[in-house]
Structures are given as structure tokens and as C-alpha cells.
DRENZA-537613 format. One line per field, with one value per residue (C-alpha): residue in one letter; residue number from 1; x, y, z. Coordinates in pm, 1 decimal. Layout:
# DRENZA-537613
aa = [A,...]
i = [NUM,...]
c1 = [X,...]
c2 = [Y,...]
c3 = [Z,...]
# end
This chain:
# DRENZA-537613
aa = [X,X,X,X,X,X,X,X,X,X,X,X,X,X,X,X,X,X,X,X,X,X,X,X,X,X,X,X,X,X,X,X,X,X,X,X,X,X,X,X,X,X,X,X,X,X,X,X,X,X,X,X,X,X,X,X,X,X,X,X,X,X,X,X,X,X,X,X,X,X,X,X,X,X,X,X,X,X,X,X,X,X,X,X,X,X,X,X,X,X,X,X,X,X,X,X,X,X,X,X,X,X,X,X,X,X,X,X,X,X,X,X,X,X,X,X,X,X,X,X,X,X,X,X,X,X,X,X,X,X,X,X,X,X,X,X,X,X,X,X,X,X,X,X,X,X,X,X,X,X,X,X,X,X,X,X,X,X,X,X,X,X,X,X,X,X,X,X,X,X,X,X,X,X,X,X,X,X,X,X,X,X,X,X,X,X,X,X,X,X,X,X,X,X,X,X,X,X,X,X,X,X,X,X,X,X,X,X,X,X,X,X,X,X,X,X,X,X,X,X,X,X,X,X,X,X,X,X,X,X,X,X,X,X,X,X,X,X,X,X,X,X,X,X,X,X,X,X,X,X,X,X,X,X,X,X,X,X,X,X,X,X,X,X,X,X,X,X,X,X,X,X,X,X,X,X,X,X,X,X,X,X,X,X,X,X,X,X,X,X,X,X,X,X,X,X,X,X,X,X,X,X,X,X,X,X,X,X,X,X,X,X,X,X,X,X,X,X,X,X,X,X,X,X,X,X,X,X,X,X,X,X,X,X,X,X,X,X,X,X,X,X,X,X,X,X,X,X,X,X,X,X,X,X,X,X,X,X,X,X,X,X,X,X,X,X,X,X,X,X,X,X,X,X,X,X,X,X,X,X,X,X,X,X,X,X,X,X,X,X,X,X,X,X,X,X,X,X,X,X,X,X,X,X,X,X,X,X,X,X,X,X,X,X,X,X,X,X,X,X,X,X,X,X,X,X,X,X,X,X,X,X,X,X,X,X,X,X,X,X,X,X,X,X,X,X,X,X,X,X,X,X,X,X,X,X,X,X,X,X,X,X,X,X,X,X]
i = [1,2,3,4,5,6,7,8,9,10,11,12,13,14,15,16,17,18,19,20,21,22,23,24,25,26,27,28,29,30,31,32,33,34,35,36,37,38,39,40,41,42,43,44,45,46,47,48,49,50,51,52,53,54,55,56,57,58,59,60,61,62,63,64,65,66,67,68,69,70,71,72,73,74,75,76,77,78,79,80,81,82,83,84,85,86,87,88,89,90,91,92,93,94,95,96,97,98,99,100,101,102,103,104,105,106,107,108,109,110,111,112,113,114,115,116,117,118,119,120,121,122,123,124,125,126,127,128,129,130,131,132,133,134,135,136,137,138,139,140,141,142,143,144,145,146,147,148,149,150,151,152,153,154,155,156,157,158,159,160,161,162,163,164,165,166,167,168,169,170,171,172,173,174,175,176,177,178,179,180,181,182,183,184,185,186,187,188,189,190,191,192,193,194,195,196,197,198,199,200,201,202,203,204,205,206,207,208,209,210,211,212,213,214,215,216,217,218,219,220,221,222,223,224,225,226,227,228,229,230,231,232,233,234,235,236,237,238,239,240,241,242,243,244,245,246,247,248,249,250,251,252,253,254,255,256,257,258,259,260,261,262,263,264,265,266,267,268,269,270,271,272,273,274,275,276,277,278,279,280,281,282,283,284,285,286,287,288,289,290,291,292,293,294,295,296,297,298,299,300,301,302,303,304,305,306,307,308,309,310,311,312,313,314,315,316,317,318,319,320,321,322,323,324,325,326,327,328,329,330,331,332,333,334,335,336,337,338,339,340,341,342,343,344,345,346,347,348,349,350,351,352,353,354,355,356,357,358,359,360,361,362,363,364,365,366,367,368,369,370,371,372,373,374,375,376,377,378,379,380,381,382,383,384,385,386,387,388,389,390,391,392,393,394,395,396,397,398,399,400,401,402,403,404,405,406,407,408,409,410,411,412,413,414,415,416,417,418,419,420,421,422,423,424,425,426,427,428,429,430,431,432,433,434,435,436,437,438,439,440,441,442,443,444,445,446,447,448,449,450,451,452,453,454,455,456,457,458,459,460,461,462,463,464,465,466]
c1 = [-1846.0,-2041.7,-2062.4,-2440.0,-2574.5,-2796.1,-3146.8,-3197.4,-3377.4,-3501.5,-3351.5,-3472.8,-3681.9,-3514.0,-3271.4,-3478.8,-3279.8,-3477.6,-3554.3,-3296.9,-3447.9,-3525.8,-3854.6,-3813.3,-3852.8,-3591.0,-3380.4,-3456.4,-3325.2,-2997.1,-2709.9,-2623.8,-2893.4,-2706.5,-2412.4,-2670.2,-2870.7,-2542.8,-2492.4,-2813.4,-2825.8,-2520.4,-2572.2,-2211.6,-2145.5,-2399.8,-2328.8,-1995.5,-2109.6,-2328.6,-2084.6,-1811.2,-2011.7,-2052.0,-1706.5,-1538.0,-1662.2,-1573.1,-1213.9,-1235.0,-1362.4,-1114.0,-776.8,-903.2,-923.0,-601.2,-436.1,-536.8,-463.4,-81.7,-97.5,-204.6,-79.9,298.5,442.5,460.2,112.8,35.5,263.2,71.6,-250.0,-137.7,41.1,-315.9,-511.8,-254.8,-269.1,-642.2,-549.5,-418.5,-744.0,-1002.1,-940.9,-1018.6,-1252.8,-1549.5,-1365.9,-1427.1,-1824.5,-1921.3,-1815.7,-2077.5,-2361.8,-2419.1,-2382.5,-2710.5,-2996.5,-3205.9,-3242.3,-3347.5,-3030.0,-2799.0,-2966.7,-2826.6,-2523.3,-2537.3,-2619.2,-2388.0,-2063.7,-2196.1,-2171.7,-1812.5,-1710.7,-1820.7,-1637.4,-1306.8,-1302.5,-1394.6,-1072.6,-881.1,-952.7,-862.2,-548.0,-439.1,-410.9,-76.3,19.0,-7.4,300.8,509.5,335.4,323.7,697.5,827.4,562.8,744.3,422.7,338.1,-20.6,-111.0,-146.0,-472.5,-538.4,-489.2,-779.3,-981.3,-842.9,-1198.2,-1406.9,-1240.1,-1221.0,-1572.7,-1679.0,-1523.8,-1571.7,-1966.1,-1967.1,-1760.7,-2098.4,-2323.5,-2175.9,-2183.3,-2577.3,-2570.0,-2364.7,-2585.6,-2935.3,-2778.9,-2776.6,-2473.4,-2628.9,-2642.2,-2262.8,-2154.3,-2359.0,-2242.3,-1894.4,-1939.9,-2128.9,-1864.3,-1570.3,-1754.7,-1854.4,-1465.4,-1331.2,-1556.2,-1407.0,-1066.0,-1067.2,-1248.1,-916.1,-707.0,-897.7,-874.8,-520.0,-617.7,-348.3,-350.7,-629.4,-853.0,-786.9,-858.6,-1208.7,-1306.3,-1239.2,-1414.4,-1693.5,-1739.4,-1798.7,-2036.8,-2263.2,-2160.7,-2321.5,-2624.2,-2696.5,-2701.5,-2964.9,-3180.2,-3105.8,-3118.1,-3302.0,-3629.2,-3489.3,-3359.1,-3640.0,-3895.6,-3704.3,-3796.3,-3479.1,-3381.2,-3383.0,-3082.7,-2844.1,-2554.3,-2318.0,-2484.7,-2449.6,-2048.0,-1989.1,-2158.3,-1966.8,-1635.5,-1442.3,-1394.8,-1286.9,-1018.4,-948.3,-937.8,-889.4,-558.2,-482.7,-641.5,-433.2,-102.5,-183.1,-234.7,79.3,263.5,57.4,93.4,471.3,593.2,440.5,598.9,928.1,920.8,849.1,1108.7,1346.2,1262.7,1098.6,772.8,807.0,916.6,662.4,376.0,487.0,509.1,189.9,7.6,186.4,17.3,-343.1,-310.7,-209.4,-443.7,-761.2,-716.5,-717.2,-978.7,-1225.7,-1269.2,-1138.8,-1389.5,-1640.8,-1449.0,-1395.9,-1783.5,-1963.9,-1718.8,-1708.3,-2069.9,-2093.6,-1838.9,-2043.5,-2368.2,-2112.1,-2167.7,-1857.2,-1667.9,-1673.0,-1441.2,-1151.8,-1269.6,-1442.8,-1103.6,-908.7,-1192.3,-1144.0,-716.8,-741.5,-1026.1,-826.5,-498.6,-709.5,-885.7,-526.4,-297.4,-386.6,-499.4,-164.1,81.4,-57.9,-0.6,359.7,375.4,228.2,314.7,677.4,582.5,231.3,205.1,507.4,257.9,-35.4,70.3,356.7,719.6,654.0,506.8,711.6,929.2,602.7,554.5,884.1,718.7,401.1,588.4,831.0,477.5,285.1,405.8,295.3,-48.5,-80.9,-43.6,-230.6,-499.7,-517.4,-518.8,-768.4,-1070.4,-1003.7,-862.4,-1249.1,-1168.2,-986.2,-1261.4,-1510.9,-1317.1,-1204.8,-839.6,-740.2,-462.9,-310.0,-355.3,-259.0,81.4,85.4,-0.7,276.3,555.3,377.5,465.0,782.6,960.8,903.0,963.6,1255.8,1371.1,1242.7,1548.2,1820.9,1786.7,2052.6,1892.9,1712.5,1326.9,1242.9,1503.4,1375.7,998.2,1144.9,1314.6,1022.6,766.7,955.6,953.0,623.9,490.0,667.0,511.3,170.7,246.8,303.2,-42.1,-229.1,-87.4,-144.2,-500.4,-559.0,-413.6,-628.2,-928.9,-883.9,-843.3,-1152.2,-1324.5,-1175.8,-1259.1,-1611.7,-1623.5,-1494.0,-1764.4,-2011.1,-1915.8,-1919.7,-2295.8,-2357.6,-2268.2,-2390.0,-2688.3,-2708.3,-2586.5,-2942.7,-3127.7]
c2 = [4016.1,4191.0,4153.6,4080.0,3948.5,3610.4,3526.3,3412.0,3070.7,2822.7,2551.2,2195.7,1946.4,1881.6,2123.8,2443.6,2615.2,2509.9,2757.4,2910.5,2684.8,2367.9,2223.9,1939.4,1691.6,1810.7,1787.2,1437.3,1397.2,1611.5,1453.5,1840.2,2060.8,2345.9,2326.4,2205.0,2552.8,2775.7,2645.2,2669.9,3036.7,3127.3,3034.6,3044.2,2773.0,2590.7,2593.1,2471.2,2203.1,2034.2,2020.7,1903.5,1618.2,1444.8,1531.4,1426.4,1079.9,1044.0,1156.1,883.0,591.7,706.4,721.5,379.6,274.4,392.8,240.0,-100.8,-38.6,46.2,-337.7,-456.2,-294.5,-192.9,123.6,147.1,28.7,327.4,560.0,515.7,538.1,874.0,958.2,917.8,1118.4,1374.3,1409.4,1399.4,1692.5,1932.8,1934.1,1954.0,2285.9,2430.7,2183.5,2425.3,2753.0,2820.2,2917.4,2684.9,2965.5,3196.2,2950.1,3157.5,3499.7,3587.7,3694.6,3506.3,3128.8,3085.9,3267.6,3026.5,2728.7,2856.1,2872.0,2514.8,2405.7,2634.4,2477.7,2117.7,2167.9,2296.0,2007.1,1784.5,1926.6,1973.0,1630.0,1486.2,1717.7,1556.7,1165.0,1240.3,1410.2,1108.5,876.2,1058.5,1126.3,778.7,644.1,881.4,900.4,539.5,507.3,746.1,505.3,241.7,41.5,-1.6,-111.2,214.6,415.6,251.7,322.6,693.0,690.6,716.4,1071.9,1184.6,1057.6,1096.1,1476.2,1503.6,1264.9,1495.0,1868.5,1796.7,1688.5,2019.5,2246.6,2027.8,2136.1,2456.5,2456.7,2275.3,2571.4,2853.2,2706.4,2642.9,2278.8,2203.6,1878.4,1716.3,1821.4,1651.6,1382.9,1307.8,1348.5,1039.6,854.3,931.1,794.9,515.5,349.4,449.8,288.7,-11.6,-27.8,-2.3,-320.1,-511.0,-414.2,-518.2,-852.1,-923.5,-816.1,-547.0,-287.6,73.7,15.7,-143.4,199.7,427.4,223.6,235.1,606.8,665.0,476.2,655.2,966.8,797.8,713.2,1086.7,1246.0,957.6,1062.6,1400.4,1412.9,1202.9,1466.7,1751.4,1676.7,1766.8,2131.5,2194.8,2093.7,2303.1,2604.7,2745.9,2805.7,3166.5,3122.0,3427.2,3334.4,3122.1,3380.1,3623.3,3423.4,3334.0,3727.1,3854.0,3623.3,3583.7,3735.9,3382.7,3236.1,3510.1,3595.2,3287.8,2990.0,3138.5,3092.5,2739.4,2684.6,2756.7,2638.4,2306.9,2343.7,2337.2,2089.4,1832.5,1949.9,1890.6,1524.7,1459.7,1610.2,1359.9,1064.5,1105.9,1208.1,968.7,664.6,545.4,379.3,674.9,873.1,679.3,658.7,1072.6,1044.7,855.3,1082.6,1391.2,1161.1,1123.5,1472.4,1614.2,1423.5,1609.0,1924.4,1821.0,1783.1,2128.6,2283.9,2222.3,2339.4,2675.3,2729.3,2643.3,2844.2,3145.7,3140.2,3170.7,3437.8,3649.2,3680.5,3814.8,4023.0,4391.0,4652.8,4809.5,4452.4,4246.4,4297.1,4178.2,3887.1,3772.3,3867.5,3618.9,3381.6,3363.2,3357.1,3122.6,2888.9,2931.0,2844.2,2602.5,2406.4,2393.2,2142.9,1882.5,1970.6,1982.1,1648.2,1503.5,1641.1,1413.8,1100.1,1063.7,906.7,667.6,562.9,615.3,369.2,114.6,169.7,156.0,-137.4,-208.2,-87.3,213.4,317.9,586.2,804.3,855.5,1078.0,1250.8,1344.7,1490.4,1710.3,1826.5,1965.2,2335.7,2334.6,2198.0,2362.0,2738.3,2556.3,2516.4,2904.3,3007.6,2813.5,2971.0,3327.6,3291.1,3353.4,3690.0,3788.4,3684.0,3853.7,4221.6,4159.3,4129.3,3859.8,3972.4,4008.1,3632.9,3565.3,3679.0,3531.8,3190.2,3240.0,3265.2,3032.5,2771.6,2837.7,2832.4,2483.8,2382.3,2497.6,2445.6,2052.2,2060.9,2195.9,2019.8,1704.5,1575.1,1252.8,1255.8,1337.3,1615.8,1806.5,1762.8,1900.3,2197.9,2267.6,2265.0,2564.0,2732.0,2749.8,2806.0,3167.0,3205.7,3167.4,3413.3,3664.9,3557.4,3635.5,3953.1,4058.5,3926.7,4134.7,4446.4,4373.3,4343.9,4695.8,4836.0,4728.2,4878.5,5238.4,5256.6,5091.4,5383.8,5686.2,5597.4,5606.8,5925.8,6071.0,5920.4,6109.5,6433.0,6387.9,6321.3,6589.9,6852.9,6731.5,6853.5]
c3 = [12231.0,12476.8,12842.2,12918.4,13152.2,13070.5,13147.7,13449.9,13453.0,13699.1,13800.1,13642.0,13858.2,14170.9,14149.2,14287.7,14604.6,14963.8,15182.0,15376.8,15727.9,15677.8,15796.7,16059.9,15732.4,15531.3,15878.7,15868.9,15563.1,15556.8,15790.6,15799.9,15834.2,15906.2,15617.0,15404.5,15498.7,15464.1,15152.5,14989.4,15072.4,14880.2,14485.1,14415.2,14689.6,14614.6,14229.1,14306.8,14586.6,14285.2,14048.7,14327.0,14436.1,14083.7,13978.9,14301.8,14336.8,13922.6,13992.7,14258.7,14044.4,13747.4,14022.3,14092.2,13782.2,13674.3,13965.6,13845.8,13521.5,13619.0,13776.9,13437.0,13092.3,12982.3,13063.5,12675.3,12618.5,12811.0,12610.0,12277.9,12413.6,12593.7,12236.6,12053.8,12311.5,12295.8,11883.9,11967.3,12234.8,12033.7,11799.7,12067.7,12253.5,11884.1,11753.6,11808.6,11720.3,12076.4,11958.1,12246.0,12526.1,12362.0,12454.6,12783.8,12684.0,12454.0,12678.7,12459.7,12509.2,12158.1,12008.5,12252.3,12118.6,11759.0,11873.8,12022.6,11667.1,11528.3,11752.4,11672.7,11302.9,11362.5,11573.8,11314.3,11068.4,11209.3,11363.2,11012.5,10918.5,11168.7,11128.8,10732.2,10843.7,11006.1,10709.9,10505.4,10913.4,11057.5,10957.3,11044.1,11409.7,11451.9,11364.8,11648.8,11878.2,11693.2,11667.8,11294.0,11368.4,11536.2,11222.8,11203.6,11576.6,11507.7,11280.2,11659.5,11703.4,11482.7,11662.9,11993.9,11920.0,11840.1,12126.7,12368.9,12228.6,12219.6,12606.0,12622.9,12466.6,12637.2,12927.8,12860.8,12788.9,13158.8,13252.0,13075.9,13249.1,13594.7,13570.4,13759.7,13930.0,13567.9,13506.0,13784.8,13770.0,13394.3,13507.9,13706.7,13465.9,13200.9,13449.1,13585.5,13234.9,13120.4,13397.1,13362.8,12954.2,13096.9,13299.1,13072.5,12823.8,13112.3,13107.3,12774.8,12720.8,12445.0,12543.4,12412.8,12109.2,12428.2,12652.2,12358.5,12299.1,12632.8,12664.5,12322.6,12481.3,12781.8,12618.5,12408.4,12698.5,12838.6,12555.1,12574.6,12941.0,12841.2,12591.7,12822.9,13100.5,12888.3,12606.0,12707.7,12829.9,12486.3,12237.4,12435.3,12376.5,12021.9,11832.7,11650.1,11267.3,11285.7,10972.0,11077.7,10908.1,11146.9,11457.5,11337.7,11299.3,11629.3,11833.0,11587.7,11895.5,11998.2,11733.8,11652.4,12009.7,12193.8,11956.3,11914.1,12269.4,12304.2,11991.3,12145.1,12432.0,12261.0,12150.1,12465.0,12657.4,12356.2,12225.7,12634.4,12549.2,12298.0,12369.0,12672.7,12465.6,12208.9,12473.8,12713.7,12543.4,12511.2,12818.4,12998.4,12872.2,12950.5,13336.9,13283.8,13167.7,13448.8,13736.3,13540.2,13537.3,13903.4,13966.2,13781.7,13934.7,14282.4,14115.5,13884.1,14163.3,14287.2,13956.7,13719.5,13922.1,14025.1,13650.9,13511.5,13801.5,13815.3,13403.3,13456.0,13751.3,13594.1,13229.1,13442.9,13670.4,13733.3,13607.7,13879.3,14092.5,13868.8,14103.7,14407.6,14202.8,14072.6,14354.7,14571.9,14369.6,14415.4,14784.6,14803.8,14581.8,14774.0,15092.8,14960.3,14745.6,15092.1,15263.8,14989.5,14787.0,15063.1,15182.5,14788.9,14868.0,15224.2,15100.9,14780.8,14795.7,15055.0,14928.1,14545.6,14443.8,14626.5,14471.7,14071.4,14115.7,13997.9,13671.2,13740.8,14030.5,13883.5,13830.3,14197.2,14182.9,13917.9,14037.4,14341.0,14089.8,13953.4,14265.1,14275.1,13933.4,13958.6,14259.5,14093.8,13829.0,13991.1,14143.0,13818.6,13615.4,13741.7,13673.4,13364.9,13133.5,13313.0,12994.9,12778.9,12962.7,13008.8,12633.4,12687.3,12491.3,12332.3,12698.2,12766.2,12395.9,12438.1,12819.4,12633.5,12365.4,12675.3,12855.2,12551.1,12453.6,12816.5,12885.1,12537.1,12518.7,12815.8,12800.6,12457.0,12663.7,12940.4,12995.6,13313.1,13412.8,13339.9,13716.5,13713.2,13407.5,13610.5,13882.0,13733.4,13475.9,13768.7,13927.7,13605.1,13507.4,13881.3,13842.1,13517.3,13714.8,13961.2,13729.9,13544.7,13883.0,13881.7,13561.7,13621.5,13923.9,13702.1,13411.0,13671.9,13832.7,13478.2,13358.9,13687.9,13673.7,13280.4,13334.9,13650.4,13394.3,13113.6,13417.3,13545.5,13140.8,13116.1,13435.2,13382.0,13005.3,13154.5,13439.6,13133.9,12979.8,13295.7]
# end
């Protein structure tokens, strides 16, 4: 895979930067003139700002949502739906080969558009793969759920995986042509219509089938909004007419390099489900499951932007600067986690047991066992394309592989109460964090000296020319 940089495009209508002063108009129109100024001057800031301010208000309608669906549906209701999206989990970090990262490294905005195509006819294979899977592995799923009918419900994992990996390259297309308003403003469209579907389930009394219909749904209209938004972008761009084959072996470093990694990292994240469910009940797992919803959404907000923009600053990033890019990024994100985090720490216990009801109370215990977690978590998420980008992915490979089989192992050993094992396994894998920033900041300065020795070769190569 190489490291250049992309072509640097225009912003869409209505998305150009202002000028650095705004005119006494556009002070009339910003509450802020100043912050809106500051902002506008620095790309990265604003990149982030746009995608902030669509995903922040959907994390806020989908919390809400959530909240009244904790008033409304059985703690095992909830278990099974979290079950299916969790089968459905494991196939879509993979579900694209990963080919959907390459979409904005070509220089050539015909050649990305071949990829597009080229990660779309993927998806649509291996979610085809995976809704066929689930008739010989329906029964056997839907007995541990011990709900007979949801073998048929499973049959949703297809299209839910394909539903969900094509918002992910659309994004990335978003991502590629600096169109971070439209990724946050299809992040609340996507929540909003979702959360509309799951209250209408709530009113109707359709349990688990209704919440995996309604999310279904909203990425339905997620993928609708995007065409209309983007649509126009990508049919006036002339697509290359390179071979598939060809496009599949320039950029097969993804697919060999870091599917593996979303593979196994699928693994854990879906395995620490289940493990809980069997181990804990249905029940039990679907109030584990709503404390990680909640605690995630926070994060979520700020997040996904850090990751898209930085994903996208560090492909078009110079050699010899990656350190102080990643090591930006870590105390920027420690800064910017404290406060927000540390106040999830205060006001859970008192507030949270509140808000989702008698039935739900035992999560707000749990999303407390899980902040240092999500809170290294969410350090780390932003710098981790760093690996892809300095071609290190065997490093985070084997990081991955430990990174899995700690907590599953230690979630089978462990004889405490649900809340306990949180609390214990929380601890665990924030150390396992702090030694991934650290081997991020060493991989970083590697890359720079070699980059800086091959320099220094070209020069005197160059100067022994003369």
C-alpha cells in the first residue's frame, strides 16, 4: 500500500472554508464570530467540528431513545436483539475485506471510485454468505437465546451486515472528498429515523424482531440520504476501467494485513458477548449490553470524528512528522476525555438507575465498572490507522491477538458477580491500552528516523551525481 498523499478537492456546496474575518453579515449570523473564525482557520478543527455537530446531536436522540426503550421492552427482549447484532458484528468489520479504507488513498478520483465499486461487490457477497450461513446455524443460536422463533430472526444478520458495511464506504467516499458535514449530518438522520422505529416497536409490543427492523431500517434511509447527498458527486466523476483483479492486488495489503485484525478483533468484541450471555443469562446480558450502548454514545461523539479526520490527515501526512501527529493526537484526547468521563464516573450511580427503570437498574453499576476502559478506549481509537499508514500491521496484528485472548479468558475464570468481572476486566484491558500508546508512539518515531535515513541516502546519492 503506499503512503500518498490524495487529491486535494473542494469542498461541496456550502461547505467551502469562510474567510479567516468575517464580514459584519456573517457576524450577524454566527452567535460566535470569533470561535467560529478560529475554527475555520484550522482544517483539522474544523473537519472535526462538522462531523461533531451531526454525530453529537445523533448520539443524543439515540441515548434518548434507548432510555425509553429500557421503560418499555424485557431485559431479555433486549438480549436477543443485542445477540443478533452481535452475530451480525462479527461479519461486518470484514464484510468489505477492509477494500473500503483504500477509497482515500489513490490520487486519482477515478481509480477510488473503482474501488468503491469494487468494496460494494464484496459486501454483497459476503453478506449473501452470511444470511445463508444462518439457516444450518439458527437453531443452534436460537437455542442458547432459548427463543425457538429467532432462528428465523437471524436470517436479518444479511442484510443488516450489508446495510451497515455500505454506510461504512460511503463514509469513507465522504471522508476521501472532505465531506464531513454530510457524515455528520447522516449520522443524525440514521439515529433519528432508528430511534423513531424503536418506539413505534415499543408501541406495538414487537420486542427484539421490532428493534432489529427498526435498526435495519434506519440504515436503509442512511444509505437513501446518502445517494441523494452524494450522488451527484460520484456520477460526475468518470470511473477507471483498471481490471478488478488489478485494483484487488494493488491494494491486497488490506485485505491480508488488516482484515486479520478486524477479524480478531471481532472475535473478542462478539466472544466477551457471548461469554456474558451464557454466563450470565439473557437477561443479564442484555442489561450488559445497554450500559455498553450508553457508554459508548459519549465516546462516540467526539470519536468518530477524531478517527475519520485524523485517518484522513495522516494518509496525506508528510514522513518525518508522524510522531508528533500521533503523539497530538494522545494528549489532545486525554485533554479532551477528563472532564466528560470523570463526570460519567460522578453521575452515573445516582442518575442512570433513574433514567432506564427497575428493570434496567443493575446496568448503571455496569457502565460505571466500564469507564476506565472506554476512557483509554477512546485515546486510542484515533491513532490506531497509524499502523496502516506506516505499514505495520503485523505489530497491531499481534497487539489484537493479546488484546482478545486476555479478556476471554479471563471472562471463563472468573467466579464473580456480573458487575465484578466488569469491574476487574475494565482494569485489565485499560493497561493493555497503555501499552498500545506506547508502542504507537515507538512505531511513530521509527517510521520518522527510517523515512529521515532514506532521505539523507537520496541526498548524498544525489550530491555524488553533481
Amino acid at each position: 500500500m503506499t503512503n500518498t498523499p490524495t487529491e486535494s478537492v473542494p469542498s461541496g456546496p456550502g461547505e467551502q472554508t469562510p474567510p479567516a474575518k468575517p464580514t459584519t453579515t456573517d457576524e450577524k449570523r454566527v452567535r460566535f464570530p470569533r470561535a467560529h473564525a478560529y475554527i475555520q482557520r484550522h482544517e483539522f478543527l474544523a473537519s472535526v467540528t462538522k462531523v461533531m455537530s451531526g454525530t453529537g446531536l445523533a448520539q443524543l436522540v439515540a441515548a434518548l431513545a434507548t432510555l425509553y426503550v429500557t421503560h418499555h421492552i424485557d431485559p431479555s427482549d433486549w438480549g436477543i436483539y443485542g445477540a443478533i447484532m452481535a452475530v451480525s458484528q462479527f461479519v461486518i468489520p470484514a464484510a468489505a475485506l477492509r477494500y473500503e479504507m483504500a477509497i482515500v488513498l489513490p490520487r486519482d478520483d477515478s481509480e477510488a471510485k473503482r474501488v468503491l465499486r469494487l468494496a460494494t461487490r464484496i459486501n454483497a457477497v459476503v453478506s449473501t454468505l452470511a444470511m445463508l450461513a444462518m439457516i444450518p446455524m439458527g437453531g443452534f443460536l436460537s437455542g442458547l437465546l432459548e427463543k425457538p422463533e429467532a432462528r428465523w430472526w437471524l436470517l436479518a444478520v444479511g442484510p443488516i451486515v450489508f446495510t451497515y458495511t455500505e454506510v461504512s464506504v460511503v463514509n469513507y467516499w465522504a471522508n476521501r472528498r472532505k465531506r464531513f458535514g454530510v457524515i455528520g449530518t447522516n449520522a443524525l438522520w440514521c439515529q433519528s429515523t432508528t430511534a423513531v422505529g424503536r418506539i413505534t416497536s415499543c408501541a406495538i409490543t414487537a420486542g427484539a424482531l421490532g428493534q432489529v427492523v427498526a435498526t435495519f431500517l434506519g440504515k436503509c434511509l442512511a444509505l437513501n440520504n446518502f445517494r441523494r447527498r452524494l450522488g451527484p458527486d460520484l456520477r460526475n466523476i468518470k470511473e477507471s476501467d483498471m481490471p478488478m483483479r488489478a485494483v484487488m492486488r494493488k491494494y491486497r495489503q488490506l485485505p491480508l494485513l488488516t482484515a486479520p485484525n478486524a477479524i480478531v478483533d471481532a472475535i473478542r468484541q462478539q466472544g466477551v458477548n457471548m461469554i456474558i450471555m451464557v454466563k450470565f443469562s439473557t437477561a443479564g446480558y442484555g442489561r450488559f449490553s445497554i450500559a455498553w450502548t450508553l457508554m459508548q454514545m459519549p465516546a462516540a461523539v467526539i470519536n468518530q470524528a477524531l478517527s475519520q479526520v485524523f485517518f484522513q490527515k495522516l494518509s496525506v501526512s508528510d514522513a518525518g512528522k508522524f510522531y508528533q501527529t500521533v503523539k497530538k493526537s494522545v494528549v489532545r484526547s486525554l485533554l479532551v476525555g477528563i472532564v466528560p468521563f470523570g463526570l460519567l464516573y460522578v453521575l452515573i450511580p445516582p442518575v442512570l438507575p433513574w433514567l432506564l427503570g427497575a428493570k434496567f437498574e443493575q446496568s448503571a453499576d455496569i457502565a460505571v465498572a466500564l469507564v476506565p476502559w472506554l476512557y483509554v478506549n477512546f485515546v486510542t481509537s484515533p491513532i490506531s490507522n497509524m499502523f496502516i499508514v506506516t505499514r505495520n500491521n503485523g505489530i497491531a496484528l499481534i497487539f489484537a491477538i493479546i488484546y482478545a485472548v486476555v479478556p476471554l479468558t479471563y471472562l471463563n475464570l472468573s467466579d464473580l458477580s456480573i458487575v465484578g468481572t466488569i469491574y476487574q476486566m475494565s482494569f485489565i484491558m485499560a493497561g493493555l491500552l497503555v501499552f498500545y500508546i506506547g508502542l504507537a508512539l515507538v512505531v511513530a518515531k521509527r517510521f520518522d528516523k527510517k523515512n529521515a535515513q532514506v532521505g539523507e541516502k537520496a541526498e548524498v546519492s544525489e550530491d555524488s551525481r553533481l
